[in-house]
MDAnalysis code that builds the backbone (N, CA, C; Angstrom):
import MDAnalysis as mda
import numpy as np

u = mda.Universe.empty(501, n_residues=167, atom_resindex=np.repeat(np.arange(167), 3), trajectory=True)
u.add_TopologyAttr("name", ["N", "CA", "C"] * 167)
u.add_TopologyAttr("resid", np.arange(1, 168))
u.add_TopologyAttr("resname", ["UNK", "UNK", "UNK", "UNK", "UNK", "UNK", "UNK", "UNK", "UNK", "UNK", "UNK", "UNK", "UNK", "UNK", "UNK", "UNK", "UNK", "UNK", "UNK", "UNK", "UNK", "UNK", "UNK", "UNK", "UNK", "UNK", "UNK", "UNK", "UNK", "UNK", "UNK", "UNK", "UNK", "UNK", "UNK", "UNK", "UNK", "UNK", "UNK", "UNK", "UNK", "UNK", "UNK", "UNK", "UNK", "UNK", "UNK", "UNK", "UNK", "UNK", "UNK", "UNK", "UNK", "UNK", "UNK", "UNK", "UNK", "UNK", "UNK", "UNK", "UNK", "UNK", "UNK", "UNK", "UNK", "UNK", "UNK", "UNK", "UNK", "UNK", "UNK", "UNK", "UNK", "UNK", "UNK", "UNK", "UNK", "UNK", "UNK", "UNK", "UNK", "UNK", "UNK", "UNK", "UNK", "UNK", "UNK", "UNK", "UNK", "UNK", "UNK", "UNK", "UNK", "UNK", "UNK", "UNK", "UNK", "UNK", "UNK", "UNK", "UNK", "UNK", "UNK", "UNK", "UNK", "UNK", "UNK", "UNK", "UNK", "UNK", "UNK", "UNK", "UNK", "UNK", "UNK", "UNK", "UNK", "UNK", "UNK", "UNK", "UNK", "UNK", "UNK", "UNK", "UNK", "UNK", "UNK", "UNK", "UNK", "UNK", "UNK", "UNK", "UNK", "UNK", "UNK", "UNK", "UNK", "UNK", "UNK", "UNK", "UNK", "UNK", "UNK", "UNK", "UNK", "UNK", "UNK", "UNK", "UNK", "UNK", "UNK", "UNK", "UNK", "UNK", "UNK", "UNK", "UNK", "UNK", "UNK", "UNK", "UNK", "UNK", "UNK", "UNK", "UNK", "UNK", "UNK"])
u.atoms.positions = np.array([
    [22.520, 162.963, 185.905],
    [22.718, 161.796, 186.765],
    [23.806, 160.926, 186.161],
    [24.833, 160.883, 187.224],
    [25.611, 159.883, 186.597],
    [24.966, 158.579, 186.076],
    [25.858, 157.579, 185.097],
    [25.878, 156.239, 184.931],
    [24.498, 155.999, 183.596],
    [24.146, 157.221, 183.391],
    [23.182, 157.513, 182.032],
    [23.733, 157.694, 180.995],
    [22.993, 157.044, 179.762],
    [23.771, 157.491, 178.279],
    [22.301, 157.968, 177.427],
    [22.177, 158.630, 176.542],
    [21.356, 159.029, 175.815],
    [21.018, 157.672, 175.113],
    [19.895, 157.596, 174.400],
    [19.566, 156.086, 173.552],
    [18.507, 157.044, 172.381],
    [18.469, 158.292, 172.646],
    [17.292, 158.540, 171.739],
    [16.464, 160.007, 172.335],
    [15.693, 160.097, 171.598],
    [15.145, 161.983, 171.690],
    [13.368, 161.751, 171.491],
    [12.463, 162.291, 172.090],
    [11.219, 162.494, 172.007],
    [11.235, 163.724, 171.240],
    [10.473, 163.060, 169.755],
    [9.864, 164.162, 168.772],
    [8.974, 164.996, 169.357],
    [7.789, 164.505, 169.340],
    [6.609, 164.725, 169.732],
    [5.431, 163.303, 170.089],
    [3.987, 164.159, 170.824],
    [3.073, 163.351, 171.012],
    [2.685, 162.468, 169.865],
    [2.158, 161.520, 169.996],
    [1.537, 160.559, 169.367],
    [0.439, 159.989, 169.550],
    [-0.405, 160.196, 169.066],
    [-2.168, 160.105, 169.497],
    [-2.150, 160.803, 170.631],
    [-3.413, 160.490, 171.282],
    [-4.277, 160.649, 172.510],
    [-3.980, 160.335, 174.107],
    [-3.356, 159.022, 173.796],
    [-2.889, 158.391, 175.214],
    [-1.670, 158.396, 175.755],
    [-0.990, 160.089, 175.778],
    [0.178, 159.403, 176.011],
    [1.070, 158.735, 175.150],
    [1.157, 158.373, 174.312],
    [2.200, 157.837, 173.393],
    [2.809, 158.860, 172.844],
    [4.504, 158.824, 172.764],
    [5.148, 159.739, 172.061],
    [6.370, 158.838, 171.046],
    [6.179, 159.893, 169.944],
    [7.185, 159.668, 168.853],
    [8.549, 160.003, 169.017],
    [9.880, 158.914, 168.590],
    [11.295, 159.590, 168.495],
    [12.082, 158.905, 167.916],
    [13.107, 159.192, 168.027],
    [14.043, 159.210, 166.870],
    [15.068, 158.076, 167.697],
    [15.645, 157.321, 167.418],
    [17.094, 156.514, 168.036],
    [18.307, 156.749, 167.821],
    [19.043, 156.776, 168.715],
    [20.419, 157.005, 168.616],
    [20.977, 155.744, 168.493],
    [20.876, 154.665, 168.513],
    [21.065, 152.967, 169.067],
    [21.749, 152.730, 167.614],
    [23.052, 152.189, 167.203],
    [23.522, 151.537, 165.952],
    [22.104, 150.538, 165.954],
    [22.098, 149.796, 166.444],
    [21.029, 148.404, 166.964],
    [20.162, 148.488, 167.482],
    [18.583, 148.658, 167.340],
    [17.221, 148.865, 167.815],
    [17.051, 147.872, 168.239],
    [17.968, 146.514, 168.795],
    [17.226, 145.190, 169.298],
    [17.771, 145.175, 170.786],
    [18.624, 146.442, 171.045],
    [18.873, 146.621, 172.549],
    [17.885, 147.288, 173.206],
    [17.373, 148.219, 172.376],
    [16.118, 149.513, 172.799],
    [15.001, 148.321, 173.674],
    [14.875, 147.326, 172.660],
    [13.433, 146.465, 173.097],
    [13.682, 145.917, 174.003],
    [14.982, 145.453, 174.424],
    [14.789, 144.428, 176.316],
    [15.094, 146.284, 177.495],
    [14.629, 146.968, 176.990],
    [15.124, 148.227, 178.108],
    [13.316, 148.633, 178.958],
    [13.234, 148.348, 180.199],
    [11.692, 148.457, 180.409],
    [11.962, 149.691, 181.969],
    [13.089, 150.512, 182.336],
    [12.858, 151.587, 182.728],
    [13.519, 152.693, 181.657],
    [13.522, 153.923, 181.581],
    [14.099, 154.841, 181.015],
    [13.968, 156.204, 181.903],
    [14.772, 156.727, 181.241],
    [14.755, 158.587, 182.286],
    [14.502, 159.219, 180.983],
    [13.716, 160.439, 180.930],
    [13.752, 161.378, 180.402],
    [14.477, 162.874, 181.168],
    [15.029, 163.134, 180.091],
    [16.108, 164.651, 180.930],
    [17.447, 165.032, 179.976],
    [18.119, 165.594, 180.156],
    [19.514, 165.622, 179.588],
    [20.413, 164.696, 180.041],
    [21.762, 164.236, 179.339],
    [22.373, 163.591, 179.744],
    [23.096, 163.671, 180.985],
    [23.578, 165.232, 180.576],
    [24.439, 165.771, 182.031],
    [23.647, 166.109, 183.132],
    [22.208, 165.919, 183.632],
    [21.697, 166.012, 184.112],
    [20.770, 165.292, 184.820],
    [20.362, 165.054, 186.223],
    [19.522, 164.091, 186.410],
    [18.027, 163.906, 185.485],
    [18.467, 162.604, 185.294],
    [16.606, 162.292, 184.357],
    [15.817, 162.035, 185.795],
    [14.585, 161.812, 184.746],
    [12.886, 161.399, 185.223],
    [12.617, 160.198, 185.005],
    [13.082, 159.235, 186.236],
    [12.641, 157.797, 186.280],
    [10.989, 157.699, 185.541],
    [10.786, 156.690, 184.648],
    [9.690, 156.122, 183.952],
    [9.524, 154.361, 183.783],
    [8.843, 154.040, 184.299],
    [8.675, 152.484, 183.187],
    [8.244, 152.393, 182.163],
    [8.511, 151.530, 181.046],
    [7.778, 151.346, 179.998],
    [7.091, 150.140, 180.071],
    [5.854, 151.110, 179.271],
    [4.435, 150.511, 179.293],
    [4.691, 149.457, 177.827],
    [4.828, 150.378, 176.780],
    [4.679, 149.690, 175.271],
    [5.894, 150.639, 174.910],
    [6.674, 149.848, 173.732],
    [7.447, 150.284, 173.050],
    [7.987, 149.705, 171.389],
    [7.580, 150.691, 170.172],
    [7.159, 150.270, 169.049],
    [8.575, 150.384, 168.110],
    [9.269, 149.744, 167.851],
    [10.068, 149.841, 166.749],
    [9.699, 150.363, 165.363],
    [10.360, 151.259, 165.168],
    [9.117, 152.068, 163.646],
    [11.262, 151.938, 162.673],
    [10.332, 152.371, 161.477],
    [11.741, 152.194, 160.622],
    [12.156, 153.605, 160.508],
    [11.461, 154.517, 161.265],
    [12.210, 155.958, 161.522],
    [12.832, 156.310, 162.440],
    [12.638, 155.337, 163.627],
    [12.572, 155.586, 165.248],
    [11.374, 154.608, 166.443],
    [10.929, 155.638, 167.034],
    [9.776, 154.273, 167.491],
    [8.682, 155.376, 168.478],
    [7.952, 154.236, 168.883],
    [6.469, 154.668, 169.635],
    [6.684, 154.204, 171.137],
    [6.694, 155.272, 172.049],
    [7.178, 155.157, 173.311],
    [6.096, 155.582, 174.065],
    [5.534, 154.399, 175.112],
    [4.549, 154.535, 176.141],
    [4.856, 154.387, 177.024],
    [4.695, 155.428, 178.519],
    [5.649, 155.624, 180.029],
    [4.841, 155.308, 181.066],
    [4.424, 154.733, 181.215],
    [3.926, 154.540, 182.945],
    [3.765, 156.057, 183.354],
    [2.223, 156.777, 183.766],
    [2.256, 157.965, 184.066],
    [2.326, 158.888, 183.542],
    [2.364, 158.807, 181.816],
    [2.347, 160.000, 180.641],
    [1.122, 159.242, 179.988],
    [-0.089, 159.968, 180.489],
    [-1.330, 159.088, 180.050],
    [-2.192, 159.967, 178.954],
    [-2.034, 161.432, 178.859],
    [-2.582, 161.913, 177.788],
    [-1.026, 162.892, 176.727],
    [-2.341, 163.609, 175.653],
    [-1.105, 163.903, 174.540],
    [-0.337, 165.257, 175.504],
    [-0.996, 166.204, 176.110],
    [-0.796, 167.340, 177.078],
    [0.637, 166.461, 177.544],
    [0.148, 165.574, 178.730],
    [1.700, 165.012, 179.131],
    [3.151, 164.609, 178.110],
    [2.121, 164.523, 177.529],
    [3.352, 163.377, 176.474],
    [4.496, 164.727, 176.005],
    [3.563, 165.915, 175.124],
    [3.899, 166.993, 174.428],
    [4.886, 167.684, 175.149],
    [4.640, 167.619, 177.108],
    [5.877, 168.376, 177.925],
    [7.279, 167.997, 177.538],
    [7.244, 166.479, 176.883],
    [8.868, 165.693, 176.953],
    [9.346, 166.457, 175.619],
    [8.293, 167.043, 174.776],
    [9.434, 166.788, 173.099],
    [10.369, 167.613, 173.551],
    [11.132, 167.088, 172.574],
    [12.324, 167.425, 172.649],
    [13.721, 166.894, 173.578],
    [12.881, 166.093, 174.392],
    [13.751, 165.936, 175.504],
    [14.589, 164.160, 175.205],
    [16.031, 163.957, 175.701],
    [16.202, 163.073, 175.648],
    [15.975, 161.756, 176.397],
    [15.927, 160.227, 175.787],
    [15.431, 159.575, 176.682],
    [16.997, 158.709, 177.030],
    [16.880, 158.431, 177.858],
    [18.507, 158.069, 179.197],
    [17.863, 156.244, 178.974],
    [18.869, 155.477, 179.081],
    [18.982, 154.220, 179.631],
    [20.643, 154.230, 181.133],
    [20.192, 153.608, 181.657],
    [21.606, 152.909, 182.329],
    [22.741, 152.828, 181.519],
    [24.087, 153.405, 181.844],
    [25.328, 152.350, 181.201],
    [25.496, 151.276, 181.184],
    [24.778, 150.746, 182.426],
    [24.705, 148.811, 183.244],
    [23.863, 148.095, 181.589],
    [23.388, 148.899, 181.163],
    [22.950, 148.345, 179.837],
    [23.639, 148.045, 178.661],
    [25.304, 149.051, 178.878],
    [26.224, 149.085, 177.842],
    [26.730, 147.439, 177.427],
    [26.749, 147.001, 176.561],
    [27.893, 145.808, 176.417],
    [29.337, 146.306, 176.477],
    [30.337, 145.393, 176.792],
    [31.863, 145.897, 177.239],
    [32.122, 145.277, 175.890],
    [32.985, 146.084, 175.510],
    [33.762, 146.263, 174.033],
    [34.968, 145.709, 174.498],
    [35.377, 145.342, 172.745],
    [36.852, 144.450, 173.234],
    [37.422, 145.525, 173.158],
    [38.975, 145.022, 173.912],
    [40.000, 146.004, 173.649],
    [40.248, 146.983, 172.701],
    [40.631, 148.045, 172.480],
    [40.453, 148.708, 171.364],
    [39.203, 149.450, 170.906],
    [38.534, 149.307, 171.280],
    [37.248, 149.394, 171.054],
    [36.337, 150.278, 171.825],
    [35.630, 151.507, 171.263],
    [34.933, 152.249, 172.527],
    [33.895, 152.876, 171.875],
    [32.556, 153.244, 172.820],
    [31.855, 153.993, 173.001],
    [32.123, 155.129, 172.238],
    [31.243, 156.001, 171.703],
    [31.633, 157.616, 170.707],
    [31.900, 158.370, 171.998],
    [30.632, 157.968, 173.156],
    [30.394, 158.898, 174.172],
    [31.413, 158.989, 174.977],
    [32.419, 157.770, 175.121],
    [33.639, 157.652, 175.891],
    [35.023, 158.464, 175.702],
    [34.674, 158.349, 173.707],
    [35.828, 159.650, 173.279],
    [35.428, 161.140, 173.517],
    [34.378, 161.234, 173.220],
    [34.494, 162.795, 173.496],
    [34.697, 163.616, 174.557],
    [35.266, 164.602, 174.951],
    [35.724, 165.146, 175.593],
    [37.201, 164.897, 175.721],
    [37.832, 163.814, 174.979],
    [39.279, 162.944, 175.537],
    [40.409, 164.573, 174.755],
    [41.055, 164.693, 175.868],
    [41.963, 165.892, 175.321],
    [42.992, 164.797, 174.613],
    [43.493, 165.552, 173.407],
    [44.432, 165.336, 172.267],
    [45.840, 166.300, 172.106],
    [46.562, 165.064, 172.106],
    [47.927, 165.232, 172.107],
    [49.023, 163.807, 171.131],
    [49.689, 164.996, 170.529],
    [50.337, 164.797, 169.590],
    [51.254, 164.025, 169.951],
    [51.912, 162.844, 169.616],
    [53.054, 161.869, 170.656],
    [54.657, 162.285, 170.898],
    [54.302, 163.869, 170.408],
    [55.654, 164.732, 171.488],
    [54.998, 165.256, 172.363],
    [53.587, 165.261, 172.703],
    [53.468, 165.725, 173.854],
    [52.503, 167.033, 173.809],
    [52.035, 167.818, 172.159],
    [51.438, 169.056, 172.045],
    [49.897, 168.724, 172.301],
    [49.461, 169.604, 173.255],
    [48.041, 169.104, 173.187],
    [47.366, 169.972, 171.862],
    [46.514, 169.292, 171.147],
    [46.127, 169.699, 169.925],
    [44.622, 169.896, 170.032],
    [43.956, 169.679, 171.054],
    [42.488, 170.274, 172.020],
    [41.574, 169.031, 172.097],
    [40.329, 168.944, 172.040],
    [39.396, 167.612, 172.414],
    [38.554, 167.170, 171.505],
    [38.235, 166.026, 171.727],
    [37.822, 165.339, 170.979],
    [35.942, 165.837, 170.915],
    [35.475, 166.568, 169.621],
    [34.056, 167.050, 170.218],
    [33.211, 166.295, 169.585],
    [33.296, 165.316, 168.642],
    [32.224, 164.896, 167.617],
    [32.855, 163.784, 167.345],
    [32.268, 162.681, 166.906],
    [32.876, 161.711, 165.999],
    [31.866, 161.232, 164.987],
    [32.054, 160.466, 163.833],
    [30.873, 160.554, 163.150],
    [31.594, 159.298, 161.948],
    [30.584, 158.593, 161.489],
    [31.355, 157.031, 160.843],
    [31.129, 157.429, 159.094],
    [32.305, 156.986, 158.635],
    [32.466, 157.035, 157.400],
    [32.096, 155.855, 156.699],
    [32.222, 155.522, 155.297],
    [32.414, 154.211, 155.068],
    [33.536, 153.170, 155.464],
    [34.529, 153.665, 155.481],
    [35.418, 152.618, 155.864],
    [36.309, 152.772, 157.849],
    [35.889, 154.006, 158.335],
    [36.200, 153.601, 159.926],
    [35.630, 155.465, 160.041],
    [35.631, 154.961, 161.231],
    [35.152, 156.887, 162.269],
    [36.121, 157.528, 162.194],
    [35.623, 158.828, 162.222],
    [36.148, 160.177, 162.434],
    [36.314, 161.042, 163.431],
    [37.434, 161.308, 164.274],
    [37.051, 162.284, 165.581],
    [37.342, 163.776, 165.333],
    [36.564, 164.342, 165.486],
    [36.695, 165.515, 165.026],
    [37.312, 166.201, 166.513],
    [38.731, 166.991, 166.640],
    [39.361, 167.116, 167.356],
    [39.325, 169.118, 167.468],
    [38.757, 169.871, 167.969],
    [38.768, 170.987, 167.887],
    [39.035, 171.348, 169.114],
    [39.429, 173.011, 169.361],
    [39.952, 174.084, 170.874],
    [41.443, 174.193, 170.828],
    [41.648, 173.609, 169.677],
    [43.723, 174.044, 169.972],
    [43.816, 175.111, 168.267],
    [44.614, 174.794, 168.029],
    [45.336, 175.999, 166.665],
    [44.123, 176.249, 165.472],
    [43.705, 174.868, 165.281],
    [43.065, 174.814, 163.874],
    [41.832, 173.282, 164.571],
    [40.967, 173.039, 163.282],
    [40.214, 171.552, 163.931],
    [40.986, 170.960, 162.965],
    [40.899, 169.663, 163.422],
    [41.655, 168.622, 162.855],
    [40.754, 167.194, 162.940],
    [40.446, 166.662, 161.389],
    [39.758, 165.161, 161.110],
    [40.911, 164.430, 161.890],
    [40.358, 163.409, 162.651],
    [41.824, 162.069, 162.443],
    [41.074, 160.996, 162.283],
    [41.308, 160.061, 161.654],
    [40.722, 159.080, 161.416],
    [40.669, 157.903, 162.335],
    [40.014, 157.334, 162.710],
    [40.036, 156.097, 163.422],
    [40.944, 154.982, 163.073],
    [41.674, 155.180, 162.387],
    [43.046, 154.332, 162.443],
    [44.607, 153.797, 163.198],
    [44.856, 152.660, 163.281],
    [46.058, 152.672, 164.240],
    [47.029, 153.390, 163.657],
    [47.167, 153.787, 161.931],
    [48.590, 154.872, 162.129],
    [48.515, 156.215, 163.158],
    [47.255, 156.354, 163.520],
    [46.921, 157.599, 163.540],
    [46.563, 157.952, 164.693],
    [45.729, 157.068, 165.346],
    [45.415, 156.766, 166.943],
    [46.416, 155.713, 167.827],
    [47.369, 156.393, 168.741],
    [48.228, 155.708, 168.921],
    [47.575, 155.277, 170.468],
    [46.991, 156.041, 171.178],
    [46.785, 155.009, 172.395],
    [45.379, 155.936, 172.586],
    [44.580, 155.400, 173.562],
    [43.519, 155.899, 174.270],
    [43.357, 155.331, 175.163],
    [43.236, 156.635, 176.132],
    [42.837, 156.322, 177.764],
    [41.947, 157.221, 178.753],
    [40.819, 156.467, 178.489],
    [39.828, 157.023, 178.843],
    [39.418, 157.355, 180.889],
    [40.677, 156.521, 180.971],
    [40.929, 156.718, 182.273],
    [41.183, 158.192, 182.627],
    [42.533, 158.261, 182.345],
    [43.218, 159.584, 181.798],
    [42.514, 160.332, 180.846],
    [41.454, 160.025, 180.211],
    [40.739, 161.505, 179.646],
    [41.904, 162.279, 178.899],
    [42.782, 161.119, 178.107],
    [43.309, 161.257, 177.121],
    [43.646, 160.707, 175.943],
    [44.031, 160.863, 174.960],
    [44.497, 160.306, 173.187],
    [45.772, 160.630, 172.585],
    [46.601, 159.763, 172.484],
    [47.242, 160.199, 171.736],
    [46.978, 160.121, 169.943],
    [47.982, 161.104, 169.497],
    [47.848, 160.382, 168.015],
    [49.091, 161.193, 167.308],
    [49.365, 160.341, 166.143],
    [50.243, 160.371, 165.336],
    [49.585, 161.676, 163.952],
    [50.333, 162.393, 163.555],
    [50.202, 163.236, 162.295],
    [50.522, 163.032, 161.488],
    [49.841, 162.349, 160.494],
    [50.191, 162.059, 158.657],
    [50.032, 163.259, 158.286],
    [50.838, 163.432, 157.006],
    [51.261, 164.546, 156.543],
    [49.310, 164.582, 155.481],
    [49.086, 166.023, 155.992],
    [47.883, 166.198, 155.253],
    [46.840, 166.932, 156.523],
    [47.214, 166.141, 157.536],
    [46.365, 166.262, 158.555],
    [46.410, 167.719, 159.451],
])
């Protein structure tokens, strides 16, 4: 279903009633807590409208109760499965600034013009992110830097970037 982003994954059941355990994807667990519908499903795929009943902030992940997942049998069908919020939930980033989920897929090209393949992973270092750029010659790290990231347009479902010698 369009206009869904992943927020997180069902481990497994948790007690008796319906309650299930998972993991967060959220930099920030204080957005998770004002969210009171969710979908369970894949991203690229339509989810399973739910309300939330109770929802537990744990320091591993959290304790998720659904409107209509009332024993552990129900609960146990979801593991594994991811849980969806709205994008309408996203905050808008300043300029410059984006979503992981927004880069990936962004095809990559070199600022003569070589496409160098897409963007499949990104993943944060200590000092800025990493897009891991693979499907053309070789994979290639680039760093989240302006020498290096010269424009992005997610419109265009494209990136440019610059090649320091190393890269």
């Amino acid at each position: 279903m369009a206009g869904l982003f992943a927020i997180g994954r069902i481990l497994k059941p948790h007690g008796l009633k319906g309650c299930m355990k998972g993991v967060s994807y959220l930099e920030s667990d204080e957005r998770f807590v004002r969210i009171d519908e969710v979908f369970l499903g894949e991203e690229k795929a339509e989810g399973h409208p739910f309300k939330v009943e109770t929802l537990e902030i744990k320091k591993k992940g959290f304790l998720l109760k659904l409107k209509g997942i009332d024993d552990v049998d129900a609960a146990g069908r979801w593991a594994g499965t991811e849980v969806l919020a709205a994008t309408s939930l996203l905050e808008k980033l300043p300029d410059g600034e984006y979503y992981w989920r927004d880069l990936i897929g962004l095809h990559v090209y070199s600022e003569e013009g070589k496409l160098l393949g897409k963007i499949e992973a990104v993943f944060p270092t200590g000092s800025n992110d990493v897009y891991v750029c693979a499907g053309g010659e070789r994979e290639i790290l680039l760093p989240a830097i302006a020498d290096v990231i010269r424009e992005v347009d997610t419109g265009k479902g494209t990136m440019i970037v610059r090649l320091l010698k190393g890269l």
